[in-house]
C-alpha positions as CSV (number, residue, x, y, z in Angstrom):
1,X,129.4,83.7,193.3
2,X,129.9,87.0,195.2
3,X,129.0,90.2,192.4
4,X,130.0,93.9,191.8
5,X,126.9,95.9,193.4
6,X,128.0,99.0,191.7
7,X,127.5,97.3,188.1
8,X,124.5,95.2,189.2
9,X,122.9,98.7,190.1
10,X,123.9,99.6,186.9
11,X,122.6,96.5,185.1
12,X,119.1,96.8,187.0
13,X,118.7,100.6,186.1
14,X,119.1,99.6,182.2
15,X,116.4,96.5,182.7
16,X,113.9,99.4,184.8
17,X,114.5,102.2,182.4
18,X,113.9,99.3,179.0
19,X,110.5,98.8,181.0
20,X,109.5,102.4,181.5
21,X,108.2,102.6,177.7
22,X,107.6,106.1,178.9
23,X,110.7,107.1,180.1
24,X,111.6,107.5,184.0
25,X,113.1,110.6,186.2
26,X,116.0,109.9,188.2
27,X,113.3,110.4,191.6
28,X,111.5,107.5,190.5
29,X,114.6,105.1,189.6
30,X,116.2,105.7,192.9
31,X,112.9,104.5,194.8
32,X,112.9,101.0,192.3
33,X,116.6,101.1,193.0
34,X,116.5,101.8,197.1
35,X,119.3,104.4,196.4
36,X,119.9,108.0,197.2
37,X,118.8,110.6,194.3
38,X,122.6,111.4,194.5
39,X,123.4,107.8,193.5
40,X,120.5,107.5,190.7
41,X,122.1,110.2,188.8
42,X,125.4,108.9,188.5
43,X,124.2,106.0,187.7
44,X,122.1,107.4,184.9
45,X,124.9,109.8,184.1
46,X,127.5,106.9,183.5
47,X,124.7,105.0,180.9
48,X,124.4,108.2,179.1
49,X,127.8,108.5,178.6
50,X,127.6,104.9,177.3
51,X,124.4,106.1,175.2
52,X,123.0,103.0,176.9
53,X,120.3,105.7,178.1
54,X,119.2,109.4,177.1
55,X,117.6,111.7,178.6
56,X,114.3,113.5,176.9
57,X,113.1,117.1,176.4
58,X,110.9,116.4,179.6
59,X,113.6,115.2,181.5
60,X,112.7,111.5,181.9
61,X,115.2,108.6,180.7
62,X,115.2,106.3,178.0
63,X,116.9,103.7,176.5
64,X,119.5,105.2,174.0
65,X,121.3,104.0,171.1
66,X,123.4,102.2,172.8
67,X,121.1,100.0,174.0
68,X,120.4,99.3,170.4
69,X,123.9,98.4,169.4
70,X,124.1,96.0,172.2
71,X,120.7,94.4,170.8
72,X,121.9,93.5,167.7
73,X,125.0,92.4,168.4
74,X,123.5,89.8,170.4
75,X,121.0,89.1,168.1
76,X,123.8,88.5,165.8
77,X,125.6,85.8,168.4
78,X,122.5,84.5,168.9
79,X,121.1,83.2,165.9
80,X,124.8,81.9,165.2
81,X,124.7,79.7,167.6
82,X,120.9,78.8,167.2
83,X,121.4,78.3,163.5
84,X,123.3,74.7,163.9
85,X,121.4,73.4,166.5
86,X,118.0,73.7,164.3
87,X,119.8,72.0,161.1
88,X,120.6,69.3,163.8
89,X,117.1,69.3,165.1
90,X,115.7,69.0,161.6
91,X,118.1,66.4,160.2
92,X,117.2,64.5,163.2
93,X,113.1,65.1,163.1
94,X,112.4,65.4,159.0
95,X,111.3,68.5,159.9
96,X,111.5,72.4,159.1
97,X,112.9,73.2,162.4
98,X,113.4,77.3,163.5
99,X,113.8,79.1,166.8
100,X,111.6,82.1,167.6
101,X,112.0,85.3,169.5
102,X,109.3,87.3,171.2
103,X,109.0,91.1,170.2
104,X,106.7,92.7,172.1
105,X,103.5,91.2,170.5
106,X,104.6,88.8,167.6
107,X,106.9,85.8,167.4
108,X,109.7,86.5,164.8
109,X,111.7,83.3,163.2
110,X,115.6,84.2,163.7
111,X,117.1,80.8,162.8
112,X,115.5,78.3,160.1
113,X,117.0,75.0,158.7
114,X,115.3,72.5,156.5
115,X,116.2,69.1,156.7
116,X,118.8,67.4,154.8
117,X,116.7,65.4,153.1
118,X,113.8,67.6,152.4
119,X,111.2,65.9,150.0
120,X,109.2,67.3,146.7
121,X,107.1,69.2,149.1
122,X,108.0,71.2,152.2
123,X,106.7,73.8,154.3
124,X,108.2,77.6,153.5
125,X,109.0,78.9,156.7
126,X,111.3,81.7,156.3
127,X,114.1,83.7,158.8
128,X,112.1,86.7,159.7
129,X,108.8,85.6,159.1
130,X,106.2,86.8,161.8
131,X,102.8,86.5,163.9
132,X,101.1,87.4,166.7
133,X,102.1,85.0,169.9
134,X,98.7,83.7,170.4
135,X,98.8,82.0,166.8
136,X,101.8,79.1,166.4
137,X,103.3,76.6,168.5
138,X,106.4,79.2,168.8
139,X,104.2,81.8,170.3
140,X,102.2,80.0,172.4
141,X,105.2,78.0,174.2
142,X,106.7,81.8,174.6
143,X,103.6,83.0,175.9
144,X,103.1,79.6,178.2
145,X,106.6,79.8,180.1
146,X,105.2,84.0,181.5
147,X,103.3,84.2,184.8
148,X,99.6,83.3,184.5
149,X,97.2,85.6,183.8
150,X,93.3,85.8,183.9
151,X,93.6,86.7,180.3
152,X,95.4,83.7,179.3
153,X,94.0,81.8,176.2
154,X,93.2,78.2,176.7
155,X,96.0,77.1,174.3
156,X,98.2,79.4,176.6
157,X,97.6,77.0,179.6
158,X,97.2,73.7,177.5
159,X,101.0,74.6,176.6
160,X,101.5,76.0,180.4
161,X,100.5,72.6,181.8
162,X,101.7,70.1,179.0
163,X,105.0,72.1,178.8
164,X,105.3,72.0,174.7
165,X,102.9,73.7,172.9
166,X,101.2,71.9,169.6
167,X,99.2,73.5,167.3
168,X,97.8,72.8,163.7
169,X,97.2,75.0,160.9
170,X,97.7,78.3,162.7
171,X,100.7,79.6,160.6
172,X,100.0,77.4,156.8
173,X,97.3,76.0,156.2
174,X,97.9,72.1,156.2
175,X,100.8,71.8,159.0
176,X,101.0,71.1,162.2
177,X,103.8,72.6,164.6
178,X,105.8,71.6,168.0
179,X,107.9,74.2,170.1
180,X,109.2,74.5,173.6
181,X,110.1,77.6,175.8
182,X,113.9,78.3,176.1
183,X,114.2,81.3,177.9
184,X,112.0,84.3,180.1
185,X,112.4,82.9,183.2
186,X,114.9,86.0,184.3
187,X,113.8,89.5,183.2
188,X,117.1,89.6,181.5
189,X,116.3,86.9,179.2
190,X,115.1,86.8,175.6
191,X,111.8,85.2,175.4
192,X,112.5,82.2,172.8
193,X,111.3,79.1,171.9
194,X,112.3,76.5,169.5
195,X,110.6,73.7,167.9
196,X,109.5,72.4,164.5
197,X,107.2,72.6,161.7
198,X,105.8,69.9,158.9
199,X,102.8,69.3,157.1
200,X,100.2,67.2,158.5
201,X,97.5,67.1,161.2
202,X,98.0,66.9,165.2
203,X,97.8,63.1,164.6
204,X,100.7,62.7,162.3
205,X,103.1,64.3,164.8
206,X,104.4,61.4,167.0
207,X,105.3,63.9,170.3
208,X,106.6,60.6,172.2
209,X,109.5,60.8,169.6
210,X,109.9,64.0,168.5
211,X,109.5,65.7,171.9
212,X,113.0,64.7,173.5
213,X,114.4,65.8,170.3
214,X,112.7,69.3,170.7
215,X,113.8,69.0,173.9
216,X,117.2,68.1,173.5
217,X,117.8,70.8,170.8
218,X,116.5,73.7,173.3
219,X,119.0,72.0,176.7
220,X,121.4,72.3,173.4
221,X,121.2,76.3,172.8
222,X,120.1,77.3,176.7
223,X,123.7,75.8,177.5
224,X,125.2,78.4,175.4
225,X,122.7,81.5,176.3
């Protein structure tokens, strides 16, 4: 499918600037974006007047409020279409089912769903709750689907190599939890995984079962984002 180069220059200068945490000058986005300086500042020009970018006191770029806007209205589409396909994915496992996001060093729950018919005793596992990535199955399936790294925990690369990631008592005492990657592999995606949650041990998890259903459930939402 052939593509607009003007807006894909536009699209990469957003995802270079979101990655300059320290802002950028125009010089320095026209070398990552082989243009002329000429061409860099209307680029940057046209996301200002978008307030997808702003430019600082010191004259470097960042993201603007725009940016932010845009973020949460996709948040907002994406949790709406995550939130039935976790009730489906706990009706079908027992299980408290959620999908996670990554933000920056923590996995944050945006959709929950307990299962329809949830006993006496269930795990509370609530939209919004958060922890760092290397603690939880959601985390460590996010962290598992980046590029390898020397610094890589070894439940990083279990989950790398097994491609789930199962973990026991990381987030409540007592449980056990199963996730899967479903997005990161673009630089434009969110970094997401989904999976489930019960009480238990490793051993009470049956994977061979609920694994396709995890599985399943993530094909399920990466067909819609």
């Amino acid at each position: 499918m052939s593509t607009l180069q003007t807006l894909d220059r536009g699209l990469e200068a957003i995802d270079i600037v979101s990655r300059r945490t320290g802002g950028i000058s125009p010089a320095a986005l026209a070398d990552e974006l082989g243009v002329h300086r000429a061409g860099a500042y209307r680029i940057l020009a046209t996301l200002e007047q978008r307030h997808l970018v702003a430019k600082g006191h010191d004259g470097l770029y960042r993201l603007g409020s725009g940016a932010l806007v845009v973020a949460g209205r996709f948040m907002s589409q994406y949790r709406t279409a995550a939130q039935p396909v976790v009730q489906e994915l706990a009706d079908a496992t027992g299980c408290t089912a959620f999908v996670s996001i990554a933000d920056r060093d923590e996995s944050v729950a945006i959709a929950v769903a307990e299962p329809a018919a949830r006993g006496d005793i269930g795990v509370r596992y609530t939209m919004g709750a958060r922890h760092p990535l290397e603690h939880g199955a959601d985390g460590l399936a996010i962290l598992a689907q980046r590029p390898e790294r020397d610094s890589d925990i070894a439940a990083v690369t279990r989950a790398r190599t097994l491609g789930y990631a199962l973990t026991e008592g990381e987030i409540q005492s007592g449980t056990v939890g199963l996730a899967v990657a479903t997005g990161g592999a673009f630089t434009s995606d969110a970094e997401a995984s989904i999976g489930i949650i019960r009480l238990g041990r490793p051993g009470d998890l049956d994977v061979d079962a609920l694994l396709p259903l995890v599985q399943a459930a993530r094909d399920s939402l990466t067909r819609q984002y």
